[in-house]
C-alpha positions as a Markdown table, in Angstrom:
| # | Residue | x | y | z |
|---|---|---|---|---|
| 1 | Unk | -22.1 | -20.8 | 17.0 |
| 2 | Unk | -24.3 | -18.8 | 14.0 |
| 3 | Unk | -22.6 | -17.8 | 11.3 |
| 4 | Unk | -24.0 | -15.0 | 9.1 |
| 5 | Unk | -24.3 | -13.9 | 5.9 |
| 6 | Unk | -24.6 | -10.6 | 4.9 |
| 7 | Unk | -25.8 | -9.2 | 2.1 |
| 8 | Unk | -25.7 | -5.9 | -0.4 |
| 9 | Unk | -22.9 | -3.9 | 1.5 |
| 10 | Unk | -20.9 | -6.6 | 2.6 |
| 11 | Unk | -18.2 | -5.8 | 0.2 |
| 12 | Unk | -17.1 | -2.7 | 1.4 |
| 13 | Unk | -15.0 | -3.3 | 4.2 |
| 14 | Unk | -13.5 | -0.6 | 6.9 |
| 15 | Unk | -10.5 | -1.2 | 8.0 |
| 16 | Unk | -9.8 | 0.9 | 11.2 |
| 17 | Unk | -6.0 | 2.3 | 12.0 |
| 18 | Unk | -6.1 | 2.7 | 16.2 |
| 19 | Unk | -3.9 | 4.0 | 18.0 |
| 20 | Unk | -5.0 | 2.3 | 21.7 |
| 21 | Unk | -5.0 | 3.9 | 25.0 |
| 22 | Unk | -4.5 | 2.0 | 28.1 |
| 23 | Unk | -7.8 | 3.4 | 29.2 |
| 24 | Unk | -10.4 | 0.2 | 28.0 |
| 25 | Unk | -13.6 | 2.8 | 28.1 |
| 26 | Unk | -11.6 | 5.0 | 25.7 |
| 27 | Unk | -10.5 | 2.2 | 23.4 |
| 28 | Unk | -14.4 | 1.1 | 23.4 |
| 29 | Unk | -15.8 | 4.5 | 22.9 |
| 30 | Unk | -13.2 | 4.7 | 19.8 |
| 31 | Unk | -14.6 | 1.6 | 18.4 |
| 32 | Unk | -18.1 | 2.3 | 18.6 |
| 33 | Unk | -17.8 | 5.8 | 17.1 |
| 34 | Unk | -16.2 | 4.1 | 14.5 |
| 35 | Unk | -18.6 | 1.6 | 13.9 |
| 36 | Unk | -21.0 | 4.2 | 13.1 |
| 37 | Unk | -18.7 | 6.0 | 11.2 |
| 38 | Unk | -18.0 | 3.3 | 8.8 |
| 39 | Unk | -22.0 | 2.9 | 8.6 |
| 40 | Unk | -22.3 | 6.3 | 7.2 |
| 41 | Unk | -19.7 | 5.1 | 5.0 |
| 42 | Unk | -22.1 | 2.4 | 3.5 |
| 43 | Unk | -19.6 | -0.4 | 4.8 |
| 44 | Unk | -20.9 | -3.8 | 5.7 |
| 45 | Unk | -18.0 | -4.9 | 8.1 |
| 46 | Unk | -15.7 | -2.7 | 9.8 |
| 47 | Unk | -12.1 | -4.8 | 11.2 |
| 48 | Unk | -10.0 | -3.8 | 14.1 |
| 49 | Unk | -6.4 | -4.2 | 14.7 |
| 50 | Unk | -5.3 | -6.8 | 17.7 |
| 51 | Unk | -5.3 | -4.8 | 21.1 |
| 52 | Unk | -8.3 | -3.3 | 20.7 |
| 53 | Unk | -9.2 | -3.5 | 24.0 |
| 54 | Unk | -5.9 | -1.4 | 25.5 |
| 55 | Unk | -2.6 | -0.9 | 24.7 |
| 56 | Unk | -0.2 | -3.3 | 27.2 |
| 57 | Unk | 3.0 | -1.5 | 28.1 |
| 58 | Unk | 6.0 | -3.0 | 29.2 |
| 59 | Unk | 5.6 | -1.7 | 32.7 |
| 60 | Unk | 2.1 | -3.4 | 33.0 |
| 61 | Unk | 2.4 | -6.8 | 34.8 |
| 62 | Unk | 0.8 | -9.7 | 33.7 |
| 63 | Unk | -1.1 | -10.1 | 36.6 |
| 64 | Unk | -2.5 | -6.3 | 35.7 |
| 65 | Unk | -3.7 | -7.5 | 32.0 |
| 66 | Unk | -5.5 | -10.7 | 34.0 |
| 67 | Unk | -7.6 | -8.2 | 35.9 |
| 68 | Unk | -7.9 | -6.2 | 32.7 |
| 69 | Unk | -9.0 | -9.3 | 30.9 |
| 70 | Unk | -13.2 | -10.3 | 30.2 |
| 71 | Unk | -14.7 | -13.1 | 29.0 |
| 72 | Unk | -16.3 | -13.2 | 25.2 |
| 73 | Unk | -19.3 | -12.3 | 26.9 |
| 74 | Unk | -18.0 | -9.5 | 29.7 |
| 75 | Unk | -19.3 | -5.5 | 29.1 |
| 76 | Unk | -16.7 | -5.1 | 26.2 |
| 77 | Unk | -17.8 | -7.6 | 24.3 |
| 78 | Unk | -21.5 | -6.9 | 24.9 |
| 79 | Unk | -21.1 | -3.4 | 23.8 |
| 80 | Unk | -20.0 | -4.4 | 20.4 |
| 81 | Unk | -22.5 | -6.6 | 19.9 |
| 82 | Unk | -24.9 | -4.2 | 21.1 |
| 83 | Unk | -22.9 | -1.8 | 17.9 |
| 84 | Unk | -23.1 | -4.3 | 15.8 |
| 85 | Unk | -26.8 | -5.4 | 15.9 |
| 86 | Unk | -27.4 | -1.5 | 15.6 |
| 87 | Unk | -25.5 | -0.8 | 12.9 |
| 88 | Unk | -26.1 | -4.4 | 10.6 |
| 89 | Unk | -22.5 | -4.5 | 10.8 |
| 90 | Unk | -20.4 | -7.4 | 10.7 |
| 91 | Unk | -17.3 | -6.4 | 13.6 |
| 92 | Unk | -14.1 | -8.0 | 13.4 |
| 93 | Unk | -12.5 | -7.2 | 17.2 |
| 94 | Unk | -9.9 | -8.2 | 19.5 |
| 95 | Unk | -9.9 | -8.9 | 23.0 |
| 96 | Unk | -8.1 | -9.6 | 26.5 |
| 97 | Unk | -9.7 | -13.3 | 26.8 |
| 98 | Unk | -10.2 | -14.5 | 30.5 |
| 99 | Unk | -8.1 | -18.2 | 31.0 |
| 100 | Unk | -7.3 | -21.0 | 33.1 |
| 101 | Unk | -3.9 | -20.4 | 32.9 |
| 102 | Unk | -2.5 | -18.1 | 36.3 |
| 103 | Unk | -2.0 | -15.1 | 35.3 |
| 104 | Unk | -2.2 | -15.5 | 31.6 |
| 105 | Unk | -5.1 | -14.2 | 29.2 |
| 106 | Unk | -5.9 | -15.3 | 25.5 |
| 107 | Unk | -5.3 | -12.8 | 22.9 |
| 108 | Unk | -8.6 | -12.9 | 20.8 |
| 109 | Unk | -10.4 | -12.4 | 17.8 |
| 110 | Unk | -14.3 | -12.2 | 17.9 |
| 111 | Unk | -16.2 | -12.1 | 14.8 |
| 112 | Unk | -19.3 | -10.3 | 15.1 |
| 113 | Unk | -22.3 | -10.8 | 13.1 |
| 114 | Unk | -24.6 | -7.9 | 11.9 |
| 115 | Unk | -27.6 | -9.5 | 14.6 |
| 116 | Unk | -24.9 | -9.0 | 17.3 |
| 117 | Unk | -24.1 | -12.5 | 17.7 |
| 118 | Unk | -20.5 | -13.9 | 18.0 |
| 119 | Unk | -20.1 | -15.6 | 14.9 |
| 120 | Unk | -16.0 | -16.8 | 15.7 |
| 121 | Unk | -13.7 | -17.2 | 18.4 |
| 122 | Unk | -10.1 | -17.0 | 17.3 |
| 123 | Unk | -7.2 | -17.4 | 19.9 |
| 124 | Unk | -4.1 | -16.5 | 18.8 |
| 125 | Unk | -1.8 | -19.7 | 18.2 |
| 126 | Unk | 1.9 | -17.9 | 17.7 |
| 127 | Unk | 2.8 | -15.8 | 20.5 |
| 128 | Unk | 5.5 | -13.4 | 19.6 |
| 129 | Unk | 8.4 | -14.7 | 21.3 |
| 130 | Unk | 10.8 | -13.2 | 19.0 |
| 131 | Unk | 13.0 | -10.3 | 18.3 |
| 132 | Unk | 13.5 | -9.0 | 21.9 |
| 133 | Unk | 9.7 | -9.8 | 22.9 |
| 134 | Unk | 8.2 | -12.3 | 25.2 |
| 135 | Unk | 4.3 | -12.5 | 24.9 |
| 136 | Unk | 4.3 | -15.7 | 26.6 |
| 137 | Unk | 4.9 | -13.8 | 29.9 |
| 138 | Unk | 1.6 | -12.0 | 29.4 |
| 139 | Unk | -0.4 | -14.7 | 26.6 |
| 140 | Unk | -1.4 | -18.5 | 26.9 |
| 141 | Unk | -1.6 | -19.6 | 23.4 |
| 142 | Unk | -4.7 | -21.0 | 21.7 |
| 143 | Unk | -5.0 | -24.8 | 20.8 |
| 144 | Unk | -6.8 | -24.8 | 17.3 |
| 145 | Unk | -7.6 | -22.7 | 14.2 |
| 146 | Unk | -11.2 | -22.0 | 13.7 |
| 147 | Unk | -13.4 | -22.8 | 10.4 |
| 148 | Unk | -13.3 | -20.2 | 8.2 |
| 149 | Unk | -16.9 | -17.4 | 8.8 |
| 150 | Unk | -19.3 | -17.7 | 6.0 |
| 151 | Unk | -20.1 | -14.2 | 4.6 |
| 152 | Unk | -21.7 | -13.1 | 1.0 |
| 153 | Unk | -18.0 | -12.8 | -0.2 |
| 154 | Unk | -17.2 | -16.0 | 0.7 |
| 155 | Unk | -15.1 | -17.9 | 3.5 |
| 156 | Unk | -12.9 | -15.9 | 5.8 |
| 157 | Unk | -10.6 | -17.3 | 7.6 |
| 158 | Unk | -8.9 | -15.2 | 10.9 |
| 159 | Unk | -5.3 | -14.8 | 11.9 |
| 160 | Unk | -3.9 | -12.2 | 14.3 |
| 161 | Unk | -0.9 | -10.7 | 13.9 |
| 162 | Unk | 2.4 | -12.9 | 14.7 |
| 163 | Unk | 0.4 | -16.0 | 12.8 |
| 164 | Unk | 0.9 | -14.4 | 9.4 |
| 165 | Unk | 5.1 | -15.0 | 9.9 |
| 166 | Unk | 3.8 | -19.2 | 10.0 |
| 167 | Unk | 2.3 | -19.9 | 6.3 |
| 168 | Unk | 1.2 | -23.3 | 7.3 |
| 169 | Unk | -1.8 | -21.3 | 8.9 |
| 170 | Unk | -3.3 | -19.6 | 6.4 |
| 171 | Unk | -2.7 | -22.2 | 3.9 |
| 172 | Unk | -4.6 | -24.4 | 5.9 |
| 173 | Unk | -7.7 | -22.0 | 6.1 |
| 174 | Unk | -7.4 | -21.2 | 2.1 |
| 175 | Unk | -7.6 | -25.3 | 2.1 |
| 176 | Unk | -11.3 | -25.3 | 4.1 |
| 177 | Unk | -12.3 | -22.8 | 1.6 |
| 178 | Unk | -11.1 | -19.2 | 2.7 |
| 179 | Unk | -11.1 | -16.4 | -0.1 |
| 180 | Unk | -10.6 | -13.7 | 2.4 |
| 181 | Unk | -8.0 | -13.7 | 5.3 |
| 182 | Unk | -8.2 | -11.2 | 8.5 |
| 183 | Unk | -5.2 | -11.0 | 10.4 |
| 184 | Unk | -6.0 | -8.1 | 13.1 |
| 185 | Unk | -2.5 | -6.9 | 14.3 |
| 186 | Unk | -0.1 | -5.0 | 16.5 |
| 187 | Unk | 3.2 | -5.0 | 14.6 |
| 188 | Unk | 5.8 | -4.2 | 16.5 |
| 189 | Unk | 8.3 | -1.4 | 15.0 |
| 190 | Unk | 11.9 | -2.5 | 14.9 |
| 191 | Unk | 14.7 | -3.0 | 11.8 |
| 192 | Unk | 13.2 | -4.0 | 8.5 |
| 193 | Unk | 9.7 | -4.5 | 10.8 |
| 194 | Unk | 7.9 | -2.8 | 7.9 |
| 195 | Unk | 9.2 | -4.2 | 5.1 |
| 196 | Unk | 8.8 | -7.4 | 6.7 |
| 197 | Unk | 5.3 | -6.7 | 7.2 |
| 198 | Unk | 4.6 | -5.8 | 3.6 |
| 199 | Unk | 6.1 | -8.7 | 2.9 |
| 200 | Unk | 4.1 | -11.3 | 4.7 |
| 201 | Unk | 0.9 | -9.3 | 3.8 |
| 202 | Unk | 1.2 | -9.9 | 0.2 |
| 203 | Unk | 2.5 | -12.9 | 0.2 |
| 204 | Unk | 0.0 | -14.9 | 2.3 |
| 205 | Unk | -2.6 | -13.4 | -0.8 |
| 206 | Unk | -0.5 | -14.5 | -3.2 |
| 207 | Unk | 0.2 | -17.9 | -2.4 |
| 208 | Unk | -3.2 | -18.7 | -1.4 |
| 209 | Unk | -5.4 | -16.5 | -4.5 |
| 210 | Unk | -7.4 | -14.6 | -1.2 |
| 211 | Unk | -8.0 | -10.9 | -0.4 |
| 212 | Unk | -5.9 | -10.5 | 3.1 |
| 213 | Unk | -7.6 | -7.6 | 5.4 |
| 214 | Unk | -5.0 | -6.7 | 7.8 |
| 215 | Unk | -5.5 | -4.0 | 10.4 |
| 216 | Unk | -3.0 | -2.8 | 12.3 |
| 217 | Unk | -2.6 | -0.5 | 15.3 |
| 218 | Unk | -0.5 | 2.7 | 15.2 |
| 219 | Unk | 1.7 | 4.5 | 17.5 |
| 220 | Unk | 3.1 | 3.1 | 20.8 |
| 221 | Unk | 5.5 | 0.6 | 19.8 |
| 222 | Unk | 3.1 | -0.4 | 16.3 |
| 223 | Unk | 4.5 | 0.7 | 12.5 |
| 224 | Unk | 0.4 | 1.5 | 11.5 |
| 225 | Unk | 0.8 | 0.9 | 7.8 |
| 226 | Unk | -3.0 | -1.3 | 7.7 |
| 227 | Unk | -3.1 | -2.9 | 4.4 |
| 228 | Unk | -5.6 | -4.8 | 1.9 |
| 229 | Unk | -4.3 | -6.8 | -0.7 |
| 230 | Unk | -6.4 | -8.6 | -3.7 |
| 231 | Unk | -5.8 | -12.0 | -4.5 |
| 232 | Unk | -3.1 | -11.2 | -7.3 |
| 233 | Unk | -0.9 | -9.0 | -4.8 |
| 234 | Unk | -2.3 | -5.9 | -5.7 |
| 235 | Unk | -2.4 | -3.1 | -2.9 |
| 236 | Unk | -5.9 | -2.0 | -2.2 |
| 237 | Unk | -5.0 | 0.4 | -0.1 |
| 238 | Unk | -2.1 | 1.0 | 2.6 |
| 239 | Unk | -2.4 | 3.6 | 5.3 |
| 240 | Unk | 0.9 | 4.4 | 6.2 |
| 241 | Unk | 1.2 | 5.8 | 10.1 |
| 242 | Unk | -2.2 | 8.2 | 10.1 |
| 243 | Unk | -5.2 | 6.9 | 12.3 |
| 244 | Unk | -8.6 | 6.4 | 10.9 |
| 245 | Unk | -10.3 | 4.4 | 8.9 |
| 246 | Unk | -10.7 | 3.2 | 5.5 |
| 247 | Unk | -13.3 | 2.0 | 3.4 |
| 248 | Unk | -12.6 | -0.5 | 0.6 |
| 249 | Unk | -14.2 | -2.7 | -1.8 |
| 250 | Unk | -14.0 | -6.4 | -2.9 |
| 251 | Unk | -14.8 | -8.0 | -5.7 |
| 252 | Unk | -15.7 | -11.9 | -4.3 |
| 253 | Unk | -15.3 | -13.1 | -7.9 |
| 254 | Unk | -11.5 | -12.3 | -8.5 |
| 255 | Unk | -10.3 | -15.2 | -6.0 |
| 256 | Unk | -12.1 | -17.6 | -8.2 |
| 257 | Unk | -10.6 | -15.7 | -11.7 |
| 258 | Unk | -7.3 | -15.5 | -10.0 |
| 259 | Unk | -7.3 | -19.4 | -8.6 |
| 260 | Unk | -8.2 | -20.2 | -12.0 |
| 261 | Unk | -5.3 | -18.2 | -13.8 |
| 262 | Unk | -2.8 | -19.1 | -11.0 |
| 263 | Unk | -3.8 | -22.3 | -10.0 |
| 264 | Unk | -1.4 | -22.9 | -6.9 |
| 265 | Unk | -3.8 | -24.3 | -4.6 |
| 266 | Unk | -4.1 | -27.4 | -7.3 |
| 267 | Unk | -1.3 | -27.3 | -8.1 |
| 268 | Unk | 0.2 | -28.2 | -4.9 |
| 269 | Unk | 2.1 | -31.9 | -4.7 |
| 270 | Unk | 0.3 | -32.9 | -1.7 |
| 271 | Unk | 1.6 | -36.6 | -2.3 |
| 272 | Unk | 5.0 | -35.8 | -1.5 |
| 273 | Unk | 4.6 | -33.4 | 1.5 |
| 274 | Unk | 2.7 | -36.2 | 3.4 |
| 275 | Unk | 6.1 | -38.4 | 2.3 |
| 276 | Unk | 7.6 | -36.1 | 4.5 |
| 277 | Unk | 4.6 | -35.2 | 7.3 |
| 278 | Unk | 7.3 | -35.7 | 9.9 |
| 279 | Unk | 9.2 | -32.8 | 9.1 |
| 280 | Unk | 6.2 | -30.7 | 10.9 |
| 281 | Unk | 7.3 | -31.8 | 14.7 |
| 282 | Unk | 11.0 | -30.5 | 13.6 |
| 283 | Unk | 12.8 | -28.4 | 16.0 |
């Protein structure tokens, strides 16, 4: 794996609000117009929301997403990459991953570097077996985290979606150096889904003194509302339930200023936890 660095534009970052068709060749069409879009834009990484490649309805069977499903390097993937490489653009997407499991697929982040290379591969470790949903009887879960991307603003770490409920996880990344968390998403609408939402966004900035990037698809069964959030819980920007995109701008030396100020990664009493490691297996 190559992890790249980009340079000059890197910290303006698009963050794109999709509403996903079941139709894969629209949902890639989408995401390459809007690559170039955010180019025109002068941004230096554009991030998608989870489901990406098509929206999953109810209806679909699970053997139906398996035949849906490509490998990191299938024609979906390639595309964006080919996007990517064109543009100089660093591409944060989300993918139906092929697996071992009989009819199950990965739900999958790729980072994309601006050479078109695949910098990451995240698979989702919390499936959303909560609230009335199932995932598990469509997902297999991932096994690990992955080391936080190395990029001009510094480390970012990658989430998706149901993973930002579990603050072990992002903890964890802030701790092998992330100042910037993506957590592509599909949020599921329900009671108190987007306050709960808001909630987590900010919080897992707060506690951890990162920017959090969190994309988030719109209409279907998704609450939209994509959000950025600076390292001291400030709202960057939130984009309620319109689609599109939106172009933002970091500042990579307020997570040092505000880890300095607010010191709760040293701060932490590491000593004890371990006293009580145990805990962790708890059911």
């Amino acid at each position: 794996i190559r992890y790249s660095v980009i340079a000059l534009t890197m910290n303006r970052i698009a963050v794109a609000q999709i509403k996903s068709s079941t139709e894969k060749t629209f949902n890639l069409r989408l995401a390459r117009e809007l690559i170039k879009e955010a180019t025109a834009k002068d941004a230096g990484m554009i991030a998608f929301p989870e489901f990406l490649m098509a929206f999953s309805p109810s209806s679909q069977s699970a053997r139906e997403l398996c035949e849906l499903a490509e490998t990191t390097t299938g024609p979906f993937t390639s595309a964006l990459r080919e996007s990517a490489k064109t543009a100089g653009m660093n591409v944060l997407a989300t993918i139906y991953e092929k697996s071992t499991s009989p009819n199950r697929v990965y739900d999958t982040a790729l980072w994309i570097d601006g050479d078109g290379n695949i910098a990451a591969v995240y698979r989702k470790l919390h499936l959303y077996d909560a609230l009335g949903f199932k995932e598990s009887e469509k997902f297999v879960a991932g096994n690990d985290l992955i080391p936080p991307v190395t990029t001009d603003l510094g480390k970012a770490g990658l989430m998706i979606c149901y993973d930002l409920r579990f603050p072990e996880l992002s903890r964890i990344l802030a701790l092998m150096g992330a100042a910037i968390l993506v957590a592509p998403s599909g949020w599921v609408e329900g009671n108190m889904k987007v306050e709960h939402w808001q909630t987590m966004v900010c919080a897992r900035a707060v506690e951890n003194g990162c920017y959090l990037i969190a994309p988030d698809q719109v209409g279907n069964i998704y609450i939209g509302h994509s959000m950025v959030v600076d390292p001291f819980g400030r709202v960057i920007t939130e984009m309620g339930e319109r689609e599109g995109l939106e172009v933002v701008e970091l500042d990579p030396a307020m997570v040092a200023e505000v880890r300095e100020k607010l010191p709760l990664l040293k701060n932490r009493r590491a000593d004890v936890y371990a006293k009580h490691a145990s805990l962790i297996n708890y059911n």
